[in-house]
C-alpha positions as CSV (number, residue, x, y, z in Angstrom):
1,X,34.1,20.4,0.9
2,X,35.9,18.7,3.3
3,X,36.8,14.8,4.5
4,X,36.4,14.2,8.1
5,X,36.9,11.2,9.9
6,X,34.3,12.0,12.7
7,X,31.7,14.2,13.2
8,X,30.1,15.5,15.8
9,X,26.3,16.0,15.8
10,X,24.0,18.3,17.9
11,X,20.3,18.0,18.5
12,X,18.3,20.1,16.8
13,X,21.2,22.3,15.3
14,X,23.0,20.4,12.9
15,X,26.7,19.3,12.2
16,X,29.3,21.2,14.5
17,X,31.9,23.4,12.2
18,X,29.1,23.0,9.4
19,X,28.2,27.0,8.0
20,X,24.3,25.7,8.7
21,X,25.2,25.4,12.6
22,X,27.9,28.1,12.6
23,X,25.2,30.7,11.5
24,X,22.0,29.6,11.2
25,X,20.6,33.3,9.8
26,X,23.3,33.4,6.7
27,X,23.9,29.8,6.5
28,X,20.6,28.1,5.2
29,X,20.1,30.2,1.8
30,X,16.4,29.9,2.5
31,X,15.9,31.4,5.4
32,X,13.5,29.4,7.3
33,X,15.3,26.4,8.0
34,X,13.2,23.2,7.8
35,X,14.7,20.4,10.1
36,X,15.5,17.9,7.6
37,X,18.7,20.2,6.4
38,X,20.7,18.9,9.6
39,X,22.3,16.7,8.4
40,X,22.2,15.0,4.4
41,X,23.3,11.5,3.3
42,X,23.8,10.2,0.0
43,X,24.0,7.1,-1.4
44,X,27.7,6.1,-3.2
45,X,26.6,3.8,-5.8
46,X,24.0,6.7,-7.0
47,X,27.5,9.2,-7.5
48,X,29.1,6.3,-8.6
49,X,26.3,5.4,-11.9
50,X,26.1,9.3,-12.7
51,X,30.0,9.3,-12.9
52,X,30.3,5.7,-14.9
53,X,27.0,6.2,-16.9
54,X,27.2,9.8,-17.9
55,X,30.8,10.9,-17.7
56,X,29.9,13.3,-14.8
57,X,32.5,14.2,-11.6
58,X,30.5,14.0,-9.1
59,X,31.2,12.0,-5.5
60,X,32.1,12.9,-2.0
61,X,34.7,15.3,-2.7
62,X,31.6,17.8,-4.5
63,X,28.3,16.7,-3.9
64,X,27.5,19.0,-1.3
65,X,26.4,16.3,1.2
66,X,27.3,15.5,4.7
67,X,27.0,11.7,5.6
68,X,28.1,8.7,2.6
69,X,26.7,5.6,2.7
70,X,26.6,2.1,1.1
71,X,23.9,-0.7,0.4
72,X,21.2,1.2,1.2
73,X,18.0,2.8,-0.4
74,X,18.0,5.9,1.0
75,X,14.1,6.5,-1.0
76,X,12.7,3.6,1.2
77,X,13.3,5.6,4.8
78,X,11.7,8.8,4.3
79,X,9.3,8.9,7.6
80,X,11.6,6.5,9.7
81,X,14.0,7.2,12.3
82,X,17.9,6.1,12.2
83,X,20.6,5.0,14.1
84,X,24.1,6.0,12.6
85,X,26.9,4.5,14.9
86,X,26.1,4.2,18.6
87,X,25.2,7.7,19.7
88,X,22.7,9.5,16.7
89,X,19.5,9.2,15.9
90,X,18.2,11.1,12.7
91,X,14.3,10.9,11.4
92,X,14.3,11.0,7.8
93,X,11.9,14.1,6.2
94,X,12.3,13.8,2.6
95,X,14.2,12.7,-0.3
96,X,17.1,15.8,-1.3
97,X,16.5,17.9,-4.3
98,X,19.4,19.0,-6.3
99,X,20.0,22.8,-7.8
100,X,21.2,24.3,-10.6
101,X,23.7,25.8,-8.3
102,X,25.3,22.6,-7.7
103,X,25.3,22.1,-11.6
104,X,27.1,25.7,-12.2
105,X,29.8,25.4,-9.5
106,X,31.3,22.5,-10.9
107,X,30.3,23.4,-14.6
108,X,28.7,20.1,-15.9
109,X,25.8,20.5,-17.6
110,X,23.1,18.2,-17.3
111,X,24.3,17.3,-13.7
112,X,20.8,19.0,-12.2
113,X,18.9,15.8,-14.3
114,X,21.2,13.3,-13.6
115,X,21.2,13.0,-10.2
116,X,17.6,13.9,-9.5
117,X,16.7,10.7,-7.4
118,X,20.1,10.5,-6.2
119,X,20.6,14.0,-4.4
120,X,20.2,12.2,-0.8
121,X,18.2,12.6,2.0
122,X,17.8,14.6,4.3
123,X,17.3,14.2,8.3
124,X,16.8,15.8,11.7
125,X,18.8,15.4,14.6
126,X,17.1,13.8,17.3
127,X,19.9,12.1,19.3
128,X,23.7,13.9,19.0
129,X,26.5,12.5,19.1
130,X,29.3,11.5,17.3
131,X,29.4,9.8,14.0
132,X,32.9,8.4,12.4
133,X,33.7,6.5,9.3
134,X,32.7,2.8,9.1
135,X,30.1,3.2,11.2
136,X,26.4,1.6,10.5
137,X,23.3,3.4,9.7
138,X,20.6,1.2,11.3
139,X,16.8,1.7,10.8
140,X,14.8,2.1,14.7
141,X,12.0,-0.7,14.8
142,X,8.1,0.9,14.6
143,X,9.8,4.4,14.1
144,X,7.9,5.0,10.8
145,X,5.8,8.2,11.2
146,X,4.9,9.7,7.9
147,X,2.6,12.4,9.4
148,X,6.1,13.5,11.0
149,X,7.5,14.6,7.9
150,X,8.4,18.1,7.3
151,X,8.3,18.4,3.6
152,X,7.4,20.4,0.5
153,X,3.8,21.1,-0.7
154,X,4.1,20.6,-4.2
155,X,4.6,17.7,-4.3
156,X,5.6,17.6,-7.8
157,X,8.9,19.2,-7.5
158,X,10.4,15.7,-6.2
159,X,9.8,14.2,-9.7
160,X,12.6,15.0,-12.1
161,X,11.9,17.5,-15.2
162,X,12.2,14.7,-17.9
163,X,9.2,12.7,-15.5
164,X,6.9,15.4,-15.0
165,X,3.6,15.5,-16.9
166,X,1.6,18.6,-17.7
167,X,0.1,18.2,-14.4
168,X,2.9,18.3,-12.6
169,X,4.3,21.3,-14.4
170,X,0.7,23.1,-14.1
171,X,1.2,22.3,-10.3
172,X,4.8,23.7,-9.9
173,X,3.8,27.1,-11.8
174,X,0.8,27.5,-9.1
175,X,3.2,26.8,-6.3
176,X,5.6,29.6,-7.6
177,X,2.8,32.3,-8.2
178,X,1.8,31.9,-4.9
179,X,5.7,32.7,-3.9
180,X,5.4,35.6,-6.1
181,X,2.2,36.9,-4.2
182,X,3.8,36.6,-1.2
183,X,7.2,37.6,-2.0
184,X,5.0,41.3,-2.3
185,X,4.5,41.8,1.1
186,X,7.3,40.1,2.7
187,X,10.9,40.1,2.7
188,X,11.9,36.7,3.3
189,X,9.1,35.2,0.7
190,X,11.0,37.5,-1.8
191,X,14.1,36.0,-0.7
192,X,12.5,32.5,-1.3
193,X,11.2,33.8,-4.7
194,X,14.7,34.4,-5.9
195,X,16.2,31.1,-4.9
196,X,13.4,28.8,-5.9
197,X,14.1,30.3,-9.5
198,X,17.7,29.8,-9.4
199,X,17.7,26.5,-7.5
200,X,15.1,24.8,-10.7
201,X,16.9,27.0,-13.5
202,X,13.7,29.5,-14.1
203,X,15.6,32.5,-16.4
204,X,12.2,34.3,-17.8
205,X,8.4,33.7,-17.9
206,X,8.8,31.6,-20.6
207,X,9.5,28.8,-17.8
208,X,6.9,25.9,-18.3
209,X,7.9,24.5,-14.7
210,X,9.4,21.1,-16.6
211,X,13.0,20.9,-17.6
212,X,15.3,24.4,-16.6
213,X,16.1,27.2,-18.6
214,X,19.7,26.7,-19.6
């Protein structure tokens, strides 16, 4: 990862010099990008209670996340649009799930739980532009559009392991069987297959869809 002052944003695409907007086929290990994964912010204080709390390095510098910001709830805009500085314009799509990849590469187990509700969000680019440090994220007046929302089905995959009840685990093992009936007949289901397994720490059948497979 690395610090920029500015940077600049571009409608519908993403961050420029950002591997998403450089290639969008090999860049967005789905596949399918969804158009929240423009752009990601993430709350400070969050990285700064995993790191105080629990021991854990984790901020700016590795968090995989584009945009930090301060004195905000990032949970309360999902469905609202957003000013950051003068020039962008971002609509909010869903809260940002963390990944046991994020957990391996920096080698700190337990990381995936710990920051759970404090992964970031993430937004579309509706307005580009150009967005440098110290500027203000501002929320657009009677912008709130839920129905807008491009999110996840299963909706039990934004709760955290340790939170989720057998329903919720009964739920997340029907969403991945219907992966695994479509990752049959198509390639890029397969493709999505794989990752979902790696990106909630599934290792064997054994998985109960609750707290990974370490």
């Amino acid at each position: 990862m690395e610090r920029q002052s500015k940077l600049s944003c571009v409608r519908g695409v993403g961050i420029e010099g950002d591997r998403y907007s450089l290639d969008q086929a090999k860049g967005r290990y789905s596949g399918g990008p969804e158009p929240g994964r423009q752009v990601t912010l993430v709350a400070a204080e969050g990285m700064e209670r995993i790191s105080r709390d629990l021991g854990l390095d984790v901020g700016p510098h590795n968090v995989r996340r584009n945009v930090v910001t301060r004195g905000i709830q990032l949970g309360d805009l999902i469905g609202h649009e957003l000013r950051i500085g003068k020039e962008v314009r971002v609509f909010a799509h869903r809260a940002t799930v963390p990944c046991m990849y994020l957990e391996g590469l920096l080698g700190q187990k337990g990381l995936f739980e710990a920051i759970y509700y404090d992964a970031g969000l993430c937004c579309e680019i509706l307005e580009g532009g150009t967005i440098a440090d110290g500027d203000e994220v501002a929320l657009v007046p009677d912008s709130y559009n839920p129905g807008g929302c491009h999110s996840w089905p299963c909706k039990a995959l934004f709760k955290a392991p340790l939170d989720r009840l057998p329903a919720d685990k009964a739920s997340i093992l029907a969403f991945r069987a219907e992966l695994a009936a479509k990752a049959e007949a198509e390639p890029t289901a397969k493709k999505r297959l794989r990752l979902f397994d790696q990106a909630f720490g599934r290792k064997s059948a054994d998985w109960d869809g609750g707290r990974p497979q370490w």
